[in-house]
C-alpha positions in Angstrom: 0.0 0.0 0.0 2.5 2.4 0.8 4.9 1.7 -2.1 1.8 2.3 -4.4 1.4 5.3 -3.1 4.9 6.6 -3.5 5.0 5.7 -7.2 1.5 7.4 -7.5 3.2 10.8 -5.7 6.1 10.1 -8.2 4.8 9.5 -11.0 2.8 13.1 -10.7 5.8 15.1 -9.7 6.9 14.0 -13.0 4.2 15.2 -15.4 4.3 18.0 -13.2 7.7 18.8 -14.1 7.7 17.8 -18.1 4.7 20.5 -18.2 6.9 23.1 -16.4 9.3 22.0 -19.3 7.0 22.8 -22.1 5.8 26.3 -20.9 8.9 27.7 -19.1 8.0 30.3 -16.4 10.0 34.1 -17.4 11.2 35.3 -13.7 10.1 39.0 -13.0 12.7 41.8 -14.5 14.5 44.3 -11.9 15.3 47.4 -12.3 19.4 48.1 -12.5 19.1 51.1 -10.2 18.4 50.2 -6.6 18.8 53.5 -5.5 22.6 53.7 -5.4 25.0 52.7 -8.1 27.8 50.5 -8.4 31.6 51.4 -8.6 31.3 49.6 -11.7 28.4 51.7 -13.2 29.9 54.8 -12.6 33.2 54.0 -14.2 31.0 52.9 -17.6 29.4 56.1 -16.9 32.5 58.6 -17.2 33.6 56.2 -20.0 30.8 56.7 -22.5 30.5 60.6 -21.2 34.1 61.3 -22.2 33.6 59.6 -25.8 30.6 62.0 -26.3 32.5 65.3 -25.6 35.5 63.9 -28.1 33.3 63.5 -30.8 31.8 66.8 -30.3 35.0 68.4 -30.7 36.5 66.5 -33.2 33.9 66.0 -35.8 33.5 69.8 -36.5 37.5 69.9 -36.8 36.9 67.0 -39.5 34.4 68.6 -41.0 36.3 72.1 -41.5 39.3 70.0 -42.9 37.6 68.0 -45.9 36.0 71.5 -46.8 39.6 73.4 -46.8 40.5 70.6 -49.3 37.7 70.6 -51.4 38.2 74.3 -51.7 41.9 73.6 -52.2 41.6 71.1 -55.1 38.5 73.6 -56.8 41.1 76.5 -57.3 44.1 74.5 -58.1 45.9 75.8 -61.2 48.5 74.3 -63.3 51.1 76.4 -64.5 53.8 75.2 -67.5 57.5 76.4 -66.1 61.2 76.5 -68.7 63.6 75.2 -66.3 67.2 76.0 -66.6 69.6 73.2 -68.1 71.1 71.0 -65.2 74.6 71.8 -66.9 73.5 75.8 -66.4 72.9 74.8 -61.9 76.0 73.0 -61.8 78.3 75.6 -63.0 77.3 78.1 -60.7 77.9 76.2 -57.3 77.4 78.1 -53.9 79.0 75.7 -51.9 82.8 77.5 -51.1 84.2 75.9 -48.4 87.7 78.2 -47.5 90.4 76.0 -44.8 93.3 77.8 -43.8 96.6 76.7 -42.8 99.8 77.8 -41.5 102.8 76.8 -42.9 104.7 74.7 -39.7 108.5 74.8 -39.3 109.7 71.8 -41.8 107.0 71.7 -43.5 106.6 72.2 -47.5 103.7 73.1 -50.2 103.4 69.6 -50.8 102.9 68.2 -47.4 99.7 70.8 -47.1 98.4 69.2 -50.2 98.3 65.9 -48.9 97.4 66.9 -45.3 94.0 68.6 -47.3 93.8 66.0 -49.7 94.5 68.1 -52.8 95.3 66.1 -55.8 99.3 66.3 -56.7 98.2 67.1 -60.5 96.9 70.6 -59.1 100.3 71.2 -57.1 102.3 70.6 -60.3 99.8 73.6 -61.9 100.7 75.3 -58.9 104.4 75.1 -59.1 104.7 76.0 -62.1 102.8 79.4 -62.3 105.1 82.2 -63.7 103.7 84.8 -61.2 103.5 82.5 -58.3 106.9 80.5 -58.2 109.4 82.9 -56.9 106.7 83.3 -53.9 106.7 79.7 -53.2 110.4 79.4 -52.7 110.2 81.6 -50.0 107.8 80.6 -48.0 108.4 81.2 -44.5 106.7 79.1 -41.1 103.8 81.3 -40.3 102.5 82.0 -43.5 98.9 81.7 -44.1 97.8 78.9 -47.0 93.5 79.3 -47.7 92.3 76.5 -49.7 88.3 76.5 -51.6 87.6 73.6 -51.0 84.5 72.7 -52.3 81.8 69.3 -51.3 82.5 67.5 -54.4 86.0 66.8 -54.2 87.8 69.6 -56.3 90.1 72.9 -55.5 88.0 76.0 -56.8 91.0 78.5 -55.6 94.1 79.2 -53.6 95.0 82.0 -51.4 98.4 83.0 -50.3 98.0 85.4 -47.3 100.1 88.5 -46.6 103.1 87.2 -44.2 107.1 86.2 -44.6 108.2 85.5 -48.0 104.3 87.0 -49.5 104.3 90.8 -49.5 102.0 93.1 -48.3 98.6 91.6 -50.5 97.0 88.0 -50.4 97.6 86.4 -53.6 94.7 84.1 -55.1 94.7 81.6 -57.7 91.5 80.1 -58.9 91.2 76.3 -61.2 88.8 76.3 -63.8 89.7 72.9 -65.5 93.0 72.6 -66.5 93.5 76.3 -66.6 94.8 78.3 -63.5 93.8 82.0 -63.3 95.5 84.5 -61.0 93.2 86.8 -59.7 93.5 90.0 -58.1 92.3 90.4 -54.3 91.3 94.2 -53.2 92.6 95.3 -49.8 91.5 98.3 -48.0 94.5 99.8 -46.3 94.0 102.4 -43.6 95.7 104.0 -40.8 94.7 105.6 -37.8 96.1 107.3 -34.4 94.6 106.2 -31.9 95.0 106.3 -27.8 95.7 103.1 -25.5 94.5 104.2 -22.3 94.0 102.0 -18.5 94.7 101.4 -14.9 98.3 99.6 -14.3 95.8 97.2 -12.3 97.8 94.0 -10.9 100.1 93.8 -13.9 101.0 96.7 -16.0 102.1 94.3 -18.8 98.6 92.6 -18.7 96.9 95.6 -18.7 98.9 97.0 -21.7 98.7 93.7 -23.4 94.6 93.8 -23.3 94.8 97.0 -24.7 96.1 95.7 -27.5 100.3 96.8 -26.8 102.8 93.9 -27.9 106.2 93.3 -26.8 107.8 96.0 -29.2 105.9 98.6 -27.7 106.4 97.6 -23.7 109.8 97.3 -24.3 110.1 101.0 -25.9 107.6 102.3 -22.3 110.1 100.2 -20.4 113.5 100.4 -21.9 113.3 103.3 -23.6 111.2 106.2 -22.5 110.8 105.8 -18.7 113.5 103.6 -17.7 114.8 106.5 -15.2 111.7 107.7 -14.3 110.0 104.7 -13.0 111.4 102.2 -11.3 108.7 99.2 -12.7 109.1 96.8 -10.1 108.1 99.5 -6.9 107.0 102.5 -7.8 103.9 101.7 -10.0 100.3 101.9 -7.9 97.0 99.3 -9.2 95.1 102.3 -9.5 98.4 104.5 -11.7 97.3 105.3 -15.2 98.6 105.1 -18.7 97.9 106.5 -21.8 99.7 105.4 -25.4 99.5 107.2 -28.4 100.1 104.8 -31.7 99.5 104.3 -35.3 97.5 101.3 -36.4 97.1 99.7 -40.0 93.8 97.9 -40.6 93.6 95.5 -43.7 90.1 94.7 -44.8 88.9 95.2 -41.1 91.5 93.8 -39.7 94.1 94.8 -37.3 97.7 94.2 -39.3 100.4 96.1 -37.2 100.7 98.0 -34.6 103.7 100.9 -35.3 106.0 102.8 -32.3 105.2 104.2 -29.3 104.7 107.6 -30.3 104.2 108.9 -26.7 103.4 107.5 -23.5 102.0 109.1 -20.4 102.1 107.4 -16.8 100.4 109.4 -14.0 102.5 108.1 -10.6 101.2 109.0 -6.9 99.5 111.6 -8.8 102.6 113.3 -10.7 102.4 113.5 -14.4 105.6 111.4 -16.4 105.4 111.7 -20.3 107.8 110.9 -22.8 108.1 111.7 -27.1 109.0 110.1 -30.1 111.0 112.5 -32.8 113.2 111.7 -35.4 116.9 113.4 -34.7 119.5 112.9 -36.8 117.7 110.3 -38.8 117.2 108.1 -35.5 114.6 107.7 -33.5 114.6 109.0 -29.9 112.4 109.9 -26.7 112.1 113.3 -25.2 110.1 115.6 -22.3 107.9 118.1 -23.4 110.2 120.3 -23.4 112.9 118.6 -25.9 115.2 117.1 -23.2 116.2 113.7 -24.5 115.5 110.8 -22.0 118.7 108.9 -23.4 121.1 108.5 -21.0 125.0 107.6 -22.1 124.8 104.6 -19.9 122.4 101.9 -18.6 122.6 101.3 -15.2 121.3 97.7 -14.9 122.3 96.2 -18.2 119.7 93.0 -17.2 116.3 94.7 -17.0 113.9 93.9 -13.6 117.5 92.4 -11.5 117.8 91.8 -7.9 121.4 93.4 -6.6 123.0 90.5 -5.1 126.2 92.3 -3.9 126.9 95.7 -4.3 130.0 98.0 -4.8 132.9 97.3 -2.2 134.5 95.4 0.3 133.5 92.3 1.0 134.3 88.4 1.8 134.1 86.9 -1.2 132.3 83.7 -1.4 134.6 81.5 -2.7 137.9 82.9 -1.8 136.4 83.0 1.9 138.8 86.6 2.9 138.0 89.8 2.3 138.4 91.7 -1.0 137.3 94.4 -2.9 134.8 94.1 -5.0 134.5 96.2 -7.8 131.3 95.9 -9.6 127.4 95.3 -9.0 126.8 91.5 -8.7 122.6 91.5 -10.7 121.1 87.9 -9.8 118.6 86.8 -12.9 118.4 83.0 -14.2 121.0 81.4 -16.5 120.2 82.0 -19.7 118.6 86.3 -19.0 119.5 88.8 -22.1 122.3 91.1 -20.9 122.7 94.5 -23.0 124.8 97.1 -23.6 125.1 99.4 -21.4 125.6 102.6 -24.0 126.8 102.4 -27.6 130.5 100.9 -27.7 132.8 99.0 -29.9 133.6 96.0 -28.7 136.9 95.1 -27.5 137.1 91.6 -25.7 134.6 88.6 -26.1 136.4 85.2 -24.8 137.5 83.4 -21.5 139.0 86.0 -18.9 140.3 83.9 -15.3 137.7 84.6 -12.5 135.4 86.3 -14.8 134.6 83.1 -16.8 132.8 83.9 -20.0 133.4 87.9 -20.4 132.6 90.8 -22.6 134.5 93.9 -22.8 133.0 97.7 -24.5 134.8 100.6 -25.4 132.5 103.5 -25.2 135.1 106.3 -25.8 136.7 109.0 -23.7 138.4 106.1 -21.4 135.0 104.3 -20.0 134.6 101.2 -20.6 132.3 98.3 -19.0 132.7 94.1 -18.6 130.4 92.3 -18.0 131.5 88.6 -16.6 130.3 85.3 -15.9 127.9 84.4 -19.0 126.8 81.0 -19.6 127.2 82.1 -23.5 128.2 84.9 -25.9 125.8 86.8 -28.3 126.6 86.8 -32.8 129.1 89.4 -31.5 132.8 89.5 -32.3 135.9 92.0 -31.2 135.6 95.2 -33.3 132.2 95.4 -33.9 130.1 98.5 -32.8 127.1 97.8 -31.0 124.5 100.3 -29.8 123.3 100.7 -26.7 120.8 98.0 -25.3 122.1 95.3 -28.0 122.3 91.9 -26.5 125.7 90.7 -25.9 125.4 87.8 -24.5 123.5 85.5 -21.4 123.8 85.3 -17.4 125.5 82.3 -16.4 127.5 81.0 -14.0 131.1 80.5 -15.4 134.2 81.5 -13.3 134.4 82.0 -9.6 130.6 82.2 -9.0 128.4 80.6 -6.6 125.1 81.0 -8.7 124.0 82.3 -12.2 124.6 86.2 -11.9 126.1 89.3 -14.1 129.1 90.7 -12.7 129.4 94.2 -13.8 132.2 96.6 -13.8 132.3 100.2 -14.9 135.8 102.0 -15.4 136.8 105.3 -16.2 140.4 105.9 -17.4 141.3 102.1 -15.8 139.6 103.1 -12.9 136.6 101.3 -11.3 133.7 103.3 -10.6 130.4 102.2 -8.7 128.1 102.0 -11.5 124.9 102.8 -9.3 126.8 106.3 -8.5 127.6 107.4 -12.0 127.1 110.8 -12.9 127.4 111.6 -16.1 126.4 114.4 -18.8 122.7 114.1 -20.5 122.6 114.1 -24.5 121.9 118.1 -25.9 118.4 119.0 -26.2 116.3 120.0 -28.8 117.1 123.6 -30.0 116.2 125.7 -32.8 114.1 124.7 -36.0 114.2 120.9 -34.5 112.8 122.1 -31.4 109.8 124.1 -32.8 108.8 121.1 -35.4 109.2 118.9 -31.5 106.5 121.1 -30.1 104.1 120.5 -33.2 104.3 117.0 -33.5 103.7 116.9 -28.9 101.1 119.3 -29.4 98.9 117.1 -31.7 100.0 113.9 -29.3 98.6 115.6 -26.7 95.3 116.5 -28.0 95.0 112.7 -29.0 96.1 111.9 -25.3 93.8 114.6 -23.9 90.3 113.4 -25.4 90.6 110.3 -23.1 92.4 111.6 -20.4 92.2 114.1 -17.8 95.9 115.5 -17.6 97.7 119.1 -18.0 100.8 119.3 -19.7 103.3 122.5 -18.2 105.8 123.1 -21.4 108.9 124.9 -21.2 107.5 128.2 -22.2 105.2 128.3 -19.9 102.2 127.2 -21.7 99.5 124.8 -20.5 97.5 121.8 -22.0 94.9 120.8 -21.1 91.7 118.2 -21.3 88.2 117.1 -19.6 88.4 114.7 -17.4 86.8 111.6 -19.1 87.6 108.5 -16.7 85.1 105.9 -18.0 86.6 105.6 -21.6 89.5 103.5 -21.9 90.3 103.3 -25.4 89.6 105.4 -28.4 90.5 105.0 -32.2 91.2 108.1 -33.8 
C-alpha cells in the first residue's frame, strides 16, 4: 500500500515537471538602479561621457578640414615652367668651403696638399705658375695657405695670405679645368692714431697687453722712455694710469700692425711722467715736453727687472772666503737672462778672462769702458764690432768664480773702477732751434690725442699749458 502510493506521488511530480518544461516560467525583471549605483556603473558612466565630448569636438574639426581641401583642389591651377639646363645649376655652385693653414716649421707646399687632400696634378699647376713660383720658394713658417675647397672633391682656388716671404697683399689663384687663373684680391688699407688708455691694475704688462700693446711697444715704455723715471718693479700703484699714443694699420677690417710708441703718459702718486718720439738725426729717440732727451750715455742695470745681489765694495768673497774688494754690481737673474749694452761701444774683448769666466768687454770712448762677466754664453758678436746701446751681448751664467747664475758688472773710467749705481754723467743736448719748434708741433697734436681720453695738464717749457676734460670711463679710443 504504501509503495503504491509513492509511485503514485512520483509518477505526478513527474508530469508536473515535463509541463513546467513545455511552458517555461520568465522570472520578474529588476530594475538596475536600486537607489545607489555600483563602482562599476559609474566607471562605464565617465567612459561613455568622455567619448561623447571627443566626438563633439573633433567631428566639427573633421568637418572644416575635408572642406579646406575641397576648396583647395576647386582653385588649383596648373602652371607650364622652362627650367634652366642641369649643366647651367652646376656651374654656378654656392657651396665655397675656405680652410686655412699655417705653414709649420719643416713643412713644405706639398705636405699641405696631402694633409688637405688636394690632388698632386693641381700642385704641379701650382708650381709652375710664372707669377707664383718665386713666392713659393720663399715661404716662410707662419705663413697663411686658404684653400676653396668645395663638397664634391675639387680645388676652386688658392689663397696665399700677406706674411714672410708674400708681401704686403694676399695672392689668389682660382682652377677652372685645367686652366689656373691669378686673380686679383682688393685690400683696404688704412691707418689711424689712436690712444691706448688703463689702470696699471695688478700687472702693467697685462693691462697693456689687453689693450692691445705687444712686446715691441712695452719694451720702448720700459727700456726706452721711462727707464729712469719709473722704477717698474716699486713704484707703479694698481690704481696708476697710462695713456699710449700709436698708429695702427687695418687690412680689410683687420688689425695688421701696430707701429711705435709715439708717446706714453704714466700718471704716478699723482705726478704726471710723459715721454716723445721724434726723429733726430735720422734716429729715433724719446724726449720731455720740453725737448730734453730721455737717453742716457749709460744703462745702469744692463739686465732689465734684476735683484742686486752684492753691491760695490768690500766684502768676503764667497769662494775665496777673505775679504776683498769688490768692484762691480753682482745682478742675480736666471742662466740664460739677455744682458745688454750698457751705452753704444765698440767692442773690445769677447772670450774666457780667469775669475770672470765667460766675459765681454766695451769701449765706449773718452776712457770708460764696461765688462760684464760670468755668461753661460756669448751673443753673434765678435771683437771690433760696434754695437748700440741696449744690443744683446750675451746671457747670465755662472762660469768662473761664482756661486750661482749672476752678471758681474764693472764700470771703469780711465782704468779706474767706478760704482756704477753712483755714476754721474752728462745728458745728450736738447732739442734747440728749428728741431725744437717742429718737436712742439708733433707733442702738441700727441697731446690733444692723449687729452680726449684723459684728464691730464701738460706744463711746457715756455710756460704754456694743455689741457683736457676729465673723461675716466673711456679706456680706449680709435682716432
Amino acid at each position: 500500500m504504501t509503495d503504491l502510493h509513492h509511485d503514485a506521488v512520483r509518477r505526478d511530480n513527474l508530469e508536473r515537471a515535463r509541463a513546467n518544461a513545455d511552458h517555461p516560467v520568465t522570472p520578474p525583471k529588476k530594475h538596475p538602479f536600486q537607489g545607489r549605483w555600483t563602482r562599476r556603473q559609474w566607471a562605464h558612466a565617465s567612459v561613455v561621457t568622455t567619448m561623447g565630448v571627443l566626438l563633439v569636438a573633433i567631428v566639427p574639426g573633421f568637418s572644416n578640414l575635408l572642406d579646406s581641401t575641397m576648396s583647395a583642389k576647386a582653385q588649383r591651377m596648373t602652371l607650364s615652367l622652362t627650367l634652366p639646363k642641369a649643366s647651367a645649376l652646376a656651374g654656378k655652385s654656392t657651396d665655397d668651403n675656405w680652410q686655412s693653414v699655417s705653414l709649420k716649421p719643416g713643412q713644405t707646399l706639398s705636405g699641405v696638399f696631402e694633409e688637405l687632400g688636394i690632388p698632386y696634378d693641381q700642385l704641379e699647376r701650382v708650381m709652375q705658375h710664372p707669377k707664383i713660383k718665386p713666392t713659393l720658394r720663399k715661404l716662410r713658417p707662419g705663413t697663411a695657405l686658404s684653400f676653396n675647397l668645395p663638397r664634391d672633391g675639387s680645388v676652386r682656388a688658392m689663397r696665399l695670405e700677406p706674411g714672410p716671404g708674400v708681401g704686403e697683399f694676399p695672392i689668389e689663384l682660382e682652377f677652372n679645368g685645367d686652366a689656373l687663373r691669378e686673380r686679383a684680391v682688393p685690400v683696404e688699407i688704412t691707418t689711424r692714431t689712436v690712444v691706448l688708455t688703463g689702470e696699471v691694475g695688478k700687472s702693467l704688462f697685462a693691462s697693456a697687453r689687453k689693450l692691445g700693446l705687444g712686446s715691441r711697444q712695452l719694451n720702448q715704455l720700459t727700456d726706452e722712455m721711462f727707464k729712469y723715471d719709473i722704477d717698474f718693479d716699486s713704484d707703479l700703484k694698481e690704481s696708476d694710469r697710462f695713456s699710449v699714443v700709436v698708429d695702427q694699420t687695418w687690412k680689410n677690417g683687420q688689425l695688421s700692425d701696430t707701429g711705435p710708441v709715439l708717446a706714453a703718459t704714466f700718471t704716478v702718486d699723482g705726478k704726471l711722467k710723459s715721454a716723445f718720439r721724434y726723429m733726430r738725426d735720422g734716429k729715433p729717440e724719446y724726449f720731455t715736453p720740453d725737448g730734453r732727451s730721455l737717453k742716457r750715455p749709460f744703462i745702469r742695470m744692463p739686465i732689465p727687472y734684476a735683484r742686486v745681489s752684492s753691491s760695490f765694495g768690500m766684502r768676503k768673497h764667497p769662494v775665496l772666503g777673505r775679504m776683498r774688494g769688490h768692484m762691480g754690481i753682482d745682478y742675480a737673474a736666471g742662466t740664460g737672462t739677455p744682458i745688454m749694452a750698457a751705452g753704444d761701444a765698440k767692442v773690445e774683448f769677447v772670450g774666457r778672462k780667469g775669475g770672470y769666466g765667460n766675459a765681454v768687454i766695451l769701449n765706449h770712448g773718452g776712457g770708460k769702458t764696461t765688462l760684464y762677466g760670468h755668461m753661460s754664453r756669448f751673443a753673434s758678436i765678435r771683437a771690433g764690432q760696434r754695437v748700440a746701446q741696449g744690443t744683446v751681448i750675451g746671457y747670465v751664467g755662472s762660469t768662473g768664480m761664482s756661486t750661482g747664475p749672476h752678471l758681474h758688472y764693472e764700470f771703469r773710467v780711465n782704468g779706474v773702477h767706478m760704482n756704477p749705481l753712483k755714476m754721474t754723467l752728462p745728458p745728450p743736448t736738447p732739442l734747440v732751434g728749428s728741431d725744437l719748434v717742429a718737436f712742439k708741433g708733433e707733442t702738441r697734436r700727441a697731446l690733444e690725442k692723449i687729452r680726449e681720453v684723459e684728464d691730464v695738464v701738460f706744463q711746457l717749457d715756455d710756460g704754456s699749458r694743455v689741457a683736457s676734460a676729465p673723461t675716466p670711463t673711456l679706456t680706449r679710443k680709435k682716432g
